[in-house]
N, C-alpha and C positions, 0 to 999 in steps of 0.2 A: 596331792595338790588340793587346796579348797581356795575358797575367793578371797584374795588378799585387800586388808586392810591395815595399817599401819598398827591399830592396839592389837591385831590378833598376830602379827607378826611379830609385833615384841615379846609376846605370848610364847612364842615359838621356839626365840632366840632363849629366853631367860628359863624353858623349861631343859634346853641343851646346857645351859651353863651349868645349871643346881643338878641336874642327871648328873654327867660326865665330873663335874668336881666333887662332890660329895661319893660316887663311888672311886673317884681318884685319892679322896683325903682319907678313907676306910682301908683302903689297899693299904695305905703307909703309914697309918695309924697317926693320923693330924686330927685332933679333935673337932667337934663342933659341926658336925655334917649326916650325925647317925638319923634324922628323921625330914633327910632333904628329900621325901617325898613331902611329907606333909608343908614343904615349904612351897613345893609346886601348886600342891592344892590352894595356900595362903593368895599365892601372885592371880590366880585362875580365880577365885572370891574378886577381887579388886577389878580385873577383866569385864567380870559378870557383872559389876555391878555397873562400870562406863555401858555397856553394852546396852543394859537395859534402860536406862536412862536416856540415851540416845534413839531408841523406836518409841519412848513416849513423847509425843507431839501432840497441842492441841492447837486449837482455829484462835483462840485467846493468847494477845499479844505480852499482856501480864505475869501468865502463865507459863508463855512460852519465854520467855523472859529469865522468871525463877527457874525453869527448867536447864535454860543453857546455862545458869554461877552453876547449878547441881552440877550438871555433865563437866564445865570447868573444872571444880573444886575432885570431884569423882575423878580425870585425868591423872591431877596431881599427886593424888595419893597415890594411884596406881604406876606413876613413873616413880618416885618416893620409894616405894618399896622395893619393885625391879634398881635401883640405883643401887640401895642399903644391899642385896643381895652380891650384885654383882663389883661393890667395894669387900665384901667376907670373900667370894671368891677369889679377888686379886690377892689379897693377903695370903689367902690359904695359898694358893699355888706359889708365892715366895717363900715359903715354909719348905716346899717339897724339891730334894735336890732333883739333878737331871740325869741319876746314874746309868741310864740305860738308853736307847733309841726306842724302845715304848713309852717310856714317860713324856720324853720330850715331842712325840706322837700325839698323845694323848692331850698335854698341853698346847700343843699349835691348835687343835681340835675346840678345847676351850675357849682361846683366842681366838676364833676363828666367830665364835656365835659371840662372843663378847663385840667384838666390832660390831654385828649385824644390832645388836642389844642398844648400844649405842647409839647408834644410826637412827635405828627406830625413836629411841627418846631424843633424840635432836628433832627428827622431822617431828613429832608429836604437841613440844614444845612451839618448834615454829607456826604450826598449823593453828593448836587449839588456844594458846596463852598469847600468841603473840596474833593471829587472825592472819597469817601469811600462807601464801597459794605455795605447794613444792608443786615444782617443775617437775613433766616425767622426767624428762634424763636423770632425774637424782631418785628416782622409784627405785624398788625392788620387791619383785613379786608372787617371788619365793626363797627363803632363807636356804632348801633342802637345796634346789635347785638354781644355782641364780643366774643363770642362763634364759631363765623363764622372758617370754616378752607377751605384753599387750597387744593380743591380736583383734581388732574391730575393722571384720568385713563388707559390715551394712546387711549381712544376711537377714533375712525375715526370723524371726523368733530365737535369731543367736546375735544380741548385743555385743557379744564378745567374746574370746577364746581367749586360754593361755598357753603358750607352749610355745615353737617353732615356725615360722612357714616352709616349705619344704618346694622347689621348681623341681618337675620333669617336663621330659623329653621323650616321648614317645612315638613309635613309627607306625606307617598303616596298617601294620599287623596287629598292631597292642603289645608289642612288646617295647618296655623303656629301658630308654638307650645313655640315659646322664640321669643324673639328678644332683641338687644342687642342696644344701641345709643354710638356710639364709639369717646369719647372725648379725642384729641389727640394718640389716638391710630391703631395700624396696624388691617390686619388680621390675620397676626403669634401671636400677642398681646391677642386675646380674643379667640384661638382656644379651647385649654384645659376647660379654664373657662364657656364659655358658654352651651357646651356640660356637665358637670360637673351638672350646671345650671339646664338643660334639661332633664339631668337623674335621679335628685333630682323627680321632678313633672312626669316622665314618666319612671316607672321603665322596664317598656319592651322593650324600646330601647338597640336595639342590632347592629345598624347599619347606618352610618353615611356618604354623600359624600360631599369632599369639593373642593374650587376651590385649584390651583397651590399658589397663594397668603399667605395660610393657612399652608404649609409645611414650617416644618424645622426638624431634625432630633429629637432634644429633645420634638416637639410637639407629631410626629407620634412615639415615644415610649409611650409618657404618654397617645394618645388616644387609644394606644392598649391595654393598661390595663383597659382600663372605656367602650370599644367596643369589639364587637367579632370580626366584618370588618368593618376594616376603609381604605375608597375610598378615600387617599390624593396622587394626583399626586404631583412629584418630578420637581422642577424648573432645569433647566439646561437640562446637558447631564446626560441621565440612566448608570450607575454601570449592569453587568450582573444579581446581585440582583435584582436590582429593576426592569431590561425587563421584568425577570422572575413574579414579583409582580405585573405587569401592566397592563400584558400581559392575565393575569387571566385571565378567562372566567367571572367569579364573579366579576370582578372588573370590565370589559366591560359593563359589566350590567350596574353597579351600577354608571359610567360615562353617558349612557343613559339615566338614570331616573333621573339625574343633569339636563338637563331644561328642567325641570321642575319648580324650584324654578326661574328659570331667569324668566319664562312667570308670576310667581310672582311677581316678582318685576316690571315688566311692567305693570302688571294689576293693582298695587299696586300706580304706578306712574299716571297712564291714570284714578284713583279714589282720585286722590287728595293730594296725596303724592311728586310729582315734585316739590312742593310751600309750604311752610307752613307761612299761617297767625298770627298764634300766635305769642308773642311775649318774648324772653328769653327763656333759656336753659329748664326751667322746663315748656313752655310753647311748646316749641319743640317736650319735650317727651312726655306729653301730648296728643301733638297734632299726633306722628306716634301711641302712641298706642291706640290709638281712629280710626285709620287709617285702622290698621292691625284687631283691633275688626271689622270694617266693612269688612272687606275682608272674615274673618271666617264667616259672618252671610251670606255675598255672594254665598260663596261654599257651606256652609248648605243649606241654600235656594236655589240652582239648584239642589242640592242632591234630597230634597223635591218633586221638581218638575219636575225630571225625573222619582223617583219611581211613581208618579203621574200618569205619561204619561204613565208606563209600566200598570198599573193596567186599564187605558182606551183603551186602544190598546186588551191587552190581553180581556175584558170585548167586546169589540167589533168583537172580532174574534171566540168567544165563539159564542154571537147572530149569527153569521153570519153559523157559523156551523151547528145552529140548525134550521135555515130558508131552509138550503138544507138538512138537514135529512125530513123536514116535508114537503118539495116539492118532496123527494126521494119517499116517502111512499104514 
């Protein structure tokens, strides 16, 4: 993953194309591909060259003026030539029959970065020749990955994330009991549901705290019928109702023993979870609940090995007791 921008994304797309067809066209002996490295390098010259264009900026309106036809005219070329590439590709691959279920592997693969190639030069076009804003829903922010979503927490010194958000569910032990992989969705989105989820497999759950994220008024009606107390703070300014609810002695509580689950999710990060190797959505989830299983066997395993320590402790203070009765006597 690195920080997506539309020209480095095209970048991406168009170095999968010239990769995968030029050693596709060499396999079957289709000419005109023997030095599609050096054609990567050509599209990556053109790349560099919008790149740097674009971090020079002066306080000079004149300047900055001729700077933006450069970075325009600089665009051009560099969509120009990813075009010219990825029209030789389409040709070459109507050259190549589809005798086998590798080829036709390998071609769905190409097609596959050709759309994204695509895409990138539509929005590029709309954006820099035509001055038009893309909408996120029409983003994408990873070609490798496109599951990827734009995460902005408002955290101090992290503007932003990309990857997943991921809900658990954890109990007063520390160990977690559901978790949730949230595709395209909020946390007012998955509140009912996963608790819902949670009460299916743990019928003794009677009690629940959530972040401010998680409220909305249709949610905290429907989790009071599936809870006895539900800990959802109110976004905004409190109603005299709600002080009254807040302000609970029980509800104080139950905002106390809430981080808890955040030293979760740190622990959870600091054991492998910040990154994930795998690759695609079902290697994603995969890869958190293989995650969250080590976390569980973590917490077991110090449980273990503090009743451990009580039973050597306690074993030792026993000897010790009977070494002064028998020095007493």
């Amino acid at each position: 993953m690195h920080y997506p921008t539309d020209i480095n994304l095209l970048l991406d797309a168009i170095k999968g194309v010239i990769t995968y067809t030029g050693r596709l066209c060499i396999a079957n002996g289709i000419s005109g591909w023997r030095q599609y490295k050096k054609n990567i390098l050509k599209c990556k010259k053109f790349y560099r060259k919008v790149q740097t264009l674009k971090k020079l900026r002066t306080r000079n309106k004149e300047k900055n003026e001729e700077r933006n036809k450069q970075i325009k005219k600089a665009h051009e070329k560099y969509v120009d030539i990813v075009y010219d590439f990825l029209e030789r590709a389409e040709e070459s691959l109507r050259q190549i029959p589809e005798r086998d279920i590798l080829i036709s592997i390998q071609k769905d693969e190409i097609k596959k970065y050709m759309r994204h190639a695509y895409r990138q030069i539509d929005q590029i076009t709309r954006r820099v020749m035509n001055g038009e804003k893309i909408p996120h829903s029409e983003k994408v922010f990873s070609i490798f990955e496109e599951h990827t979503e734009w995460i902005s927490k408002g955290k101090a010194g992290v503007p932003q994330e990309l990857g997943l958000n991921v809900c658990i569910v954890e109990d007063q032990f520390g160990f977690i009991l559901h978790h949730k992989v949230m595709e395209k969705q909020s946390d007012k989105d998955i509140a009912v549901g996963i608790i819902c989820d949670t009460k299916e497999r743990y019928e003794n759950l009677v009690s629940c705290s959530f972040d401010k994220g998680f409220y909305t008024p249709c949610n905290m009606k429907n989790l009071n019928k599936i809870l006895k107390n539900v800990i959802l703070p109110k976004k905004g300014k409190l109603s005299l109702e709600d002080k009254e609810r807040e302000y609970d002695e029980e509800f104080l509580q139950g905002r106390k023993n809430h981080s808890v689950v955040e030293s979760a999710i740190s622990a959870m990060k600091n054991h492998g979870l910040d990154r994930c190797p795998d690759h695609g959505i079902y290697g994603f989830k995969r890869y958190v609940a293989l995650s969250i299983l080590a976390r569980n066997i973590q917490i077991l395993g110090n449980y273990l090995q503090q009743k451990e320590l009580k039973k050597l402790k306690k074993r030792s203070v026993l000897k010790g007791s009977r070494k002064h009765l028998k020095y007493a006597s």
